[in-house]
C-alpha positions in Angstrom: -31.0 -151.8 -29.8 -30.8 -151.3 -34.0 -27.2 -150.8 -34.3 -28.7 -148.3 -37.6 -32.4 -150.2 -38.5 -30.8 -148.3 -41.6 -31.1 -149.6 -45.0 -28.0 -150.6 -47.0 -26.4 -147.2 -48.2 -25.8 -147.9 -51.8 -22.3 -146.7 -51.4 -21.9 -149.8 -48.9 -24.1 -152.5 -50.7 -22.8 -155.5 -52.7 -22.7 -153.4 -56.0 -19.6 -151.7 -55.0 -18.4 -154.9 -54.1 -15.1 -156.5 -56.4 -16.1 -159.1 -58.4 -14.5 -162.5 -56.0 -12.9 -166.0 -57.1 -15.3 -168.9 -57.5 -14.5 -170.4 -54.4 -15.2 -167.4 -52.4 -19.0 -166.9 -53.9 -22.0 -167.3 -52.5 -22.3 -170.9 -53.1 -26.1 -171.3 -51.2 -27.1 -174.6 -51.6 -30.8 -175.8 -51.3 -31.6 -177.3 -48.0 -35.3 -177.0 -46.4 -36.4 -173.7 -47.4 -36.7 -172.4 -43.5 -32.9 -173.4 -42.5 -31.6 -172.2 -46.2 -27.6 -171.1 -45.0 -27.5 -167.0 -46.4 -24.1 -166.0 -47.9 -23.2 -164.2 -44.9 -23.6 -167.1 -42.9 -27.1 -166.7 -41.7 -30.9 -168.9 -41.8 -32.7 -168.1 -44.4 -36.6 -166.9 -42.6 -38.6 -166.2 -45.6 -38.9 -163.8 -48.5 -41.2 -161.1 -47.8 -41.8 -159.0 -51.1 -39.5 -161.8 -52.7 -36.2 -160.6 -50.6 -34.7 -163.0 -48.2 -34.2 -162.4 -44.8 -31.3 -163.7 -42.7 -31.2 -164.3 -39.2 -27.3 -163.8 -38.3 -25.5 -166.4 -35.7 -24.5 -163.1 -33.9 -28.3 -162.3 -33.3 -28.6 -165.9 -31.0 -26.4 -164.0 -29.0 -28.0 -160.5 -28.7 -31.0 -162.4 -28.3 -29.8 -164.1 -25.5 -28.5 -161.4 -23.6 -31.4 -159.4 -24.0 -33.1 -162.8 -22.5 -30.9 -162.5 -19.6 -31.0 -158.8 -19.1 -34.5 -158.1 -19.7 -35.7 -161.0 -17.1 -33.6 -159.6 -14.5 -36.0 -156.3 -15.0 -38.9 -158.7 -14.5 -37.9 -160.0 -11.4 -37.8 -156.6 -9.9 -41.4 -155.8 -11.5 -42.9 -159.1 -11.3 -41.0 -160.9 -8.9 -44.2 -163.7 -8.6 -43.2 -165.1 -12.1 -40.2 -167.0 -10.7 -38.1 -168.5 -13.5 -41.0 -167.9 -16.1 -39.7 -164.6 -16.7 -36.9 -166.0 -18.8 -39.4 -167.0 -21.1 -41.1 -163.7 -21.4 -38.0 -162.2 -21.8 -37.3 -164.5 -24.9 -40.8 -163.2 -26.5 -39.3 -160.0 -25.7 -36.1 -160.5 -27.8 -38.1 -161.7 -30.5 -41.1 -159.3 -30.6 -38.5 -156.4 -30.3 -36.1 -157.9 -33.4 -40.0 -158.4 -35.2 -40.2 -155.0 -35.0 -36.3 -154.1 -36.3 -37.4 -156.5 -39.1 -40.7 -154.0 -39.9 -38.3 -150.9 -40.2 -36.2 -153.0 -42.6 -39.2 -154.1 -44.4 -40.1 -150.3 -44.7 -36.9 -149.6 -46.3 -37.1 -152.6 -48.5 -40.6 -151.8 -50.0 -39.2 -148.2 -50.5 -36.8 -148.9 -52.6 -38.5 -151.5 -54.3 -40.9 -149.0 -55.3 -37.8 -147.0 -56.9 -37.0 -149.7 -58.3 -34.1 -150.2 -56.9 -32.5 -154.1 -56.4 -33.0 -155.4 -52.6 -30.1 -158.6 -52.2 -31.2 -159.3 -48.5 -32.1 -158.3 -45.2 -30.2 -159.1 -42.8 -30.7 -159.5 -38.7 -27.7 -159.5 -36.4 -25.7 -158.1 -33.6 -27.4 -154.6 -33.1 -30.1 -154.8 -35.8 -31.0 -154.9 -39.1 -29.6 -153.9 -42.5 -31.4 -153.7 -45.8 -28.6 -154.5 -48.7 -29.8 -152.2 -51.4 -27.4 -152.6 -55.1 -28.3 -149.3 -56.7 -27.8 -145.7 -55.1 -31.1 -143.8 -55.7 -31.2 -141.1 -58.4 -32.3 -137.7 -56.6 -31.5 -136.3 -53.2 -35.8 -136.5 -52.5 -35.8 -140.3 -53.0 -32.7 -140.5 -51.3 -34.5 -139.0 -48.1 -37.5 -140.8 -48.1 -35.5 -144.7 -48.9 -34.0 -143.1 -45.2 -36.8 -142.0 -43.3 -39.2 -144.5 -43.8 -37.6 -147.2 -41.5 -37.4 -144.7 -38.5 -40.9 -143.5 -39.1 -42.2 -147.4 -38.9 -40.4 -147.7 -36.0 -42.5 -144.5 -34.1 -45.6 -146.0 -35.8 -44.9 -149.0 -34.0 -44.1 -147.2 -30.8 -47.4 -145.2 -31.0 -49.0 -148.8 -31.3 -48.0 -150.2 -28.8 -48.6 -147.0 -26.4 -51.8 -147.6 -27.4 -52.2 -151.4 -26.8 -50.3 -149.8 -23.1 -53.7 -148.1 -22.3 -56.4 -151.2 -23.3 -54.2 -153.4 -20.4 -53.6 -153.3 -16.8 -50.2 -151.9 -16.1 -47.8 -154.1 -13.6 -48.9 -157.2 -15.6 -47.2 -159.5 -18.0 -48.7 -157.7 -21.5 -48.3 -154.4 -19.6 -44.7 -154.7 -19.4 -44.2 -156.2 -22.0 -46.1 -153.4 -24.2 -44.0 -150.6 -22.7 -40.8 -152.5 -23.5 -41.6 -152.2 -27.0 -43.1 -149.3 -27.0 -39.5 -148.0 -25.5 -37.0 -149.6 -27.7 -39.2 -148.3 -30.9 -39.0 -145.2 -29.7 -35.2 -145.4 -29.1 -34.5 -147.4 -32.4 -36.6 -144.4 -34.1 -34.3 -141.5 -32.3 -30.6 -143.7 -32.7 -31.3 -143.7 -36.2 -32.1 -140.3 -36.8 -29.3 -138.9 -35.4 -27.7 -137.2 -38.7 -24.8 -139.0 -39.2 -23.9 -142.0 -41.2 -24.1 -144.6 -41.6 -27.3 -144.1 -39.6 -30.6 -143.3 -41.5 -30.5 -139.4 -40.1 -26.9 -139.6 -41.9 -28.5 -140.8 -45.1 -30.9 -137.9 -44.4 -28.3 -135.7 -43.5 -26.9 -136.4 -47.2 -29.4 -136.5 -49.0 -29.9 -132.7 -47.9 -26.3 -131.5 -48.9 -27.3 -132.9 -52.2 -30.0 -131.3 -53.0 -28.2 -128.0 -52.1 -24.9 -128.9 -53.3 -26.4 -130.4 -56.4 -23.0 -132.9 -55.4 -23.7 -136.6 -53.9 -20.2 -136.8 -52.7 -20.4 -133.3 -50.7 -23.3 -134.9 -49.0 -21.7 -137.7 -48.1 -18.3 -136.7 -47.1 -20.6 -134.0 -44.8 -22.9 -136.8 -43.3 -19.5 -139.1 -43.2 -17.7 -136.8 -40.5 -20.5 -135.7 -38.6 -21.1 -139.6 -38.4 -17.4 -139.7 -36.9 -18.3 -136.8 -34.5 -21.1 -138.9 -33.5 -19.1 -142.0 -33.2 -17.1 -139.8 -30.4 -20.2 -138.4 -28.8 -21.6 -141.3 -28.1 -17.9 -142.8 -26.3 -17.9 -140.2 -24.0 -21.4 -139.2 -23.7 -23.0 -142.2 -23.0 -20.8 -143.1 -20.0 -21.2 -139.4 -18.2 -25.2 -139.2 -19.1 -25.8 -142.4 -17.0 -23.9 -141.2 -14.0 -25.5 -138.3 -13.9 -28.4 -140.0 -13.9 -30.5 -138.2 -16.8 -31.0 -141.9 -18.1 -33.5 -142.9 -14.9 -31.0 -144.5 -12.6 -29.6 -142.2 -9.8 -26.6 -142.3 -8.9 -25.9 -144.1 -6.3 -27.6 -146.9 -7.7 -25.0 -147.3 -10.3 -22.5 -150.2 -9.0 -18.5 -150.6 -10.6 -20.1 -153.9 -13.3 -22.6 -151.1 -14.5 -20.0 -148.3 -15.4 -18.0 -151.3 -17.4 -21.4 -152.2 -19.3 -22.1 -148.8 -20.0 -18.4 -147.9 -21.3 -18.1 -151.5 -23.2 -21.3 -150.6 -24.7 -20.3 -146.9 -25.6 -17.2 -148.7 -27.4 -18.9 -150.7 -29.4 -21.4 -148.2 -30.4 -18.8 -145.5 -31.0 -16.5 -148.2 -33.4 -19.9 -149.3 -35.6 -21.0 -145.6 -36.3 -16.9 -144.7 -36.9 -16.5 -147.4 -39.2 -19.9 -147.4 -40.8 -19.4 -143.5 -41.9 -15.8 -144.2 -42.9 -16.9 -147.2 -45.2 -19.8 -144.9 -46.6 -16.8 -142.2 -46.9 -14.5 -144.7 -48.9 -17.2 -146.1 -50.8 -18.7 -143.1 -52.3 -15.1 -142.1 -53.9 -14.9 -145.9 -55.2 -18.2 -145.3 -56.5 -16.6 -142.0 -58.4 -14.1 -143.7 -59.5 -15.5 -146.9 -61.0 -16.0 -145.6 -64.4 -12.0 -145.4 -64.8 -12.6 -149.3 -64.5 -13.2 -150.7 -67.8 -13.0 -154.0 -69.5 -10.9 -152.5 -72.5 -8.2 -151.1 -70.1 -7.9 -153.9 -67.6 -7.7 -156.9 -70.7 -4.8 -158.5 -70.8 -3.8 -159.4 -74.6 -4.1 -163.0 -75.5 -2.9 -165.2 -78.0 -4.9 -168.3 -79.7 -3.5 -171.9 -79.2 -5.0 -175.5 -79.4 -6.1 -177.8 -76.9 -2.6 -180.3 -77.6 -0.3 -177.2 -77.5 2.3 -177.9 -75.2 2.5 -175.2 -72.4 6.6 -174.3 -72.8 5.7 -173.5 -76.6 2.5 -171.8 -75.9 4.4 -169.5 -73.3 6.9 -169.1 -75.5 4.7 -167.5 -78.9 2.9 -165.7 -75.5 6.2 -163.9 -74.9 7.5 -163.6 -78.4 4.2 -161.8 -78.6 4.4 -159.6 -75.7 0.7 -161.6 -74.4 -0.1 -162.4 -71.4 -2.8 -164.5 -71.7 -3.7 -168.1 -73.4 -7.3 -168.6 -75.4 -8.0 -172.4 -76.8 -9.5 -172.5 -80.2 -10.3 -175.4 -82.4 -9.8 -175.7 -85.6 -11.5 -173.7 -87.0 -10.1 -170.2 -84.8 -13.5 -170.6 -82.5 -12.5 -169.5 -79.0 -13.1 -172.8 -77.1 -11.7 -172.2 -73.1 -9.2 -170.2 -71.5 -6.0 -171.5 -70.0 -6.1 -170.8 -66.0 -3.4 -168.2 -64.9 -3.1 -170.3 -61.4 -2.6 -173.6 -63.2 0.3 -172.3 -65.3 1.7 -171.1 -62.5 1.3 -174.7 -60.8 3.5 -176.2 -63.2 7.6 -176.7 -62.6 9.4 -175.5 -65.5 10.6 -179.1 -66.8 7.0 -180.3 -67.0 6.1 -177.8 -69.0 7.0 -179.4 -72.8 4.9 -182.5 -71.5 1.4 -180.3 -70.5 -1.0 -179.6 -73.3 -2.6 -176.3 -72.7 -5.8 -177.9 -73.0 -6.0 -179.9 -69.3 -5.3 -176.4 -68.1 -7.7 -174.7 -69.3 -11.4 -173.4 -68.0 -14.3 -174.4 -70.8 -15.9 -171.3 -71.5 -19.9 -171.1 -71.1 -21.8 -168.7 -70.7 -21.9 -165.5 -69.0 -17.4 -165.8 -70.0 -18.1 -163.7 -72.3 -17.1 -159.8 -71.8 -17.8 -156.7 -73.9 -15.1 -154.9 -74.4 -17.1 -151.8 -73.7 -18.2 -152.7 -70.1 -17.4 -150.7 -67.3 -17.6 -149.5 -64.0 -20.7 -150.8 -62.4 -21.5 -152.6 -65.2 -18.6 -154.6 -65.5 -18.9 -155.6 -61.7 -22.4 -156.7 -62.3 -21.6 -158.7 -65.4 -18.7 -160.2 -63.5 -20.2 -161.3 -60.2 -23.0 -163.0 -62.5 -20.9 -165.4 -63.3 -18.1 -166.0 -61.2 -15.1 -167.2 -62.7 -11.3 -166.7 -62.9 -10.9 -165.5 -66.3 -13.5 -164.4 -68.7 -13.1 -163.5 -73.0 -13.2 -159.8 -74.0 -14.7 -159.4 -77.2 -15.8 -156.6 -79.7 -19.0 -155.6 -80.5 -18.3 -157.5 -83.9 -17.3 -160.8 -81.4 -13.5 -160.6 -82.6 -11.9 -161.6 -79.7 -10.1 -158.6 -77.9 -8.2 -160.4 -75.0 -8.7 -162.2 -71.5 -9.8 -160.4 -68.3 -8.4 -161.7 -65.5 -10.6 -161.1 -62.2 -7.2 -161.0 -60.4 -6.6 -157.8 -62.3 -9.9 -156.3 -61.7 -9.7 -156.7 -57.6 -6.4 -154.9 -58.1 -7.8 -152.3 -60.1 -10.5 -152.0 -57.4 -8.7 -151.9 -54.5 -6.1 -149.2 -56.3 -9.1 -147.3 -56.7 -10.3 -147.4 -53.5 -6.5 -146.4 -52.0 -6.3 -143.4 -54.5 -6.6 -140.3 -52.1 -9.5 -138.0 -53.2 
């Protein structure tokens, strides 16, 4: 089942994301398109509307026990198929997670058509998730980016009900048309249950904003009715199937199914809990993030050349009350920036014999900061091209100082630790 078939909430997506160290990037090399290795650890699919789509190790998995459980339901309906029902159950898995893929796609076109960035779809454990960078800019387009992906998934359902009545039931297509007619229809109703990070909690929010005339009061409100969700569903979901309102009586219902149906409740219950408190978190980063500005968070530099030796560098750098290190030629041009980690990689009696210059990062471009940047912005600019240290400069191109990204993740997680 869709852990959310939601779309990326903005407040979760990779633009509230701190900018991260070179060797913790991306890094997506270029193998055959159809095998490409996602960020997240994922095969690349294909590109529909020019977003990749990831396939998740963790969906193998799901996919397999769907296999497993789903065939077990064919031998009680079709027991003549024998050990072929493994292998309808496997176009099962896939048809179903097909269809989770269609209620992403619906999200992704959505927001597309705001104009809003789409970095991936990804499918995994329980479902799919549309990473969306922007927040949308009104409550009304808020609610629709939300609805559409349930909506495709009861379009789907009402497909495939219809498909149900052009083939004979208690055969192979039959069942295999009211299975996914069924989990539509459940992937539909799980994600418009009003509470995030679900998309009835996106919903949900985008309501309280339009009456509040306050994003944050709509998602603090769809936050905690996602947490009274989370709890719902960990006791709920155990009692409803012994009382049998989900189909089974019963006495049908053995000791191994009570332990699937509570491990199950668990892991639904700690997804939607930490899903609404990540939205909850990340909507007060995301008020906060305009406190985060290139100016404040610079750390003064001081110019030296390449055959400087580091002990005297450090020395003016202190005499100076600077912090930082910026290579120039001769002529004062700004050539690379000495490497915060390397300095600190060099014993103290070395230091008279290490020209600043081997420990310092050529700067290209993209190194280059405005002074000005901030908040979002400045994240943006930032994970464009990852790097250790970057040059603030003034509008004029004077040189201002050296941000250090070390300084900007502890800016950003300070800010997301601040209570509201």
């Amino acid at each position: 089942m869709d852990e959310s078939g939601k779309s990326q909430d903005p407040e979760e997506s990779a633009q509230a994301q701190p900018p991260q160290q070179p060797e913790h990037t991306d890094g997506t090399k270029e193998p055959a398109p159809d095998r490409q290795r996602g960020a997240g650890g994922g095969i690349l699919m294909g590109r529909p509307f020019g977003v990749p789509v990831y396939v998740a190790p963790s969906w193998f998995l799901v996919a397999a026990l769907i296999t497993w459980v789903f065939g077990g339901q064919l031998d009680r309906v079709l027991p003549e198929l024998g050990a072929a029902r493994y292998l309808v159950s496997l176009f099962f898995a896939v048809a179903f997670y097909a269809s989770v893929l269609v209620h992403e796609l619906a999200h992704t076109v959505a927001a597309l058509s705001f104009r809003l960035p789409v970095r991936r779809i990804q499918l995994q454990f329980f479902g799919g998730v549309s990473e969306i960078e922007k927040e949308t800019e009104t409550p009304g387009r808020e609610f629709v980016l939300a609805f559409v992906g349930p909506l495709l998934s009861l379009v789907l359902a009402g497909v495939f009900y219809v498909g149900m009545q052009m083939v004979e039931p208690g055969t192979v297509p039959g069942v295999l048309l009211a299975g996914l007619m069924i989990s539509n229809l459940i992937v539909a109703v799980f994600n418009l249950l009003p509470g995030l990070p679900l998309d009835g909690g996106r919903m949900l929010r985008a309501v309280v904003w339009k009456l509040t005339g306050k994003p944050m009061s709509g998602t603090i409100a769809a936050a905690w009715v996602g947490r009274a969700l989370a709890v719902t569903v960990l006791i709920g979901l155990p009692l409803l199937t012994h009382t049998g309102a989900l189909g089974r009586a019963p006495e049908e219902i053995g000791g191994a199914d009570s332990l699937t149906d509570a491990l199950l409740a668990a892991i639904l219950a700690a997804i939607i809990w930490t899903g609404a408190g990540n939205s909850l978190r990340m909507a007060r980063l995301r008020e906060r993030l305009p406190d985060l500005t290139a100016r404040t968070l610079t750390r003064r530099a001081i110019p030296v050349e390449t055959d400087t030796p580091l002990s005297e560098a450090l020395r003016r750098a202190n005499d100076a009350g600077a912090r930082a290190l910026v290579v120039v030629d001769r002529q004062g041009t700004p050539t690379a920036l000495v490497r915060e980690a390397a300095v600190v990689g060099i014993p103290h009696h070395r230091r008279p014999w290490v020209p600043v210059g081997t420990l310092a990062q050529d700067l290209r471009d993209g190194m280059r900061v405005g002074a000005e940047l901030a908040g979002e912005d400045l994240l943006e600019y930032l994970r464009a091209t990852p790097a250790t240290e970057y040059l603030v400069v003034e509008e004029t191109g004077e040189i201002y100082g050296v941000l250090s990204t070390a300084d900007v993740e502890r800016a950003f997680v300070a800010a997301m630790a601040r209570p509201s």
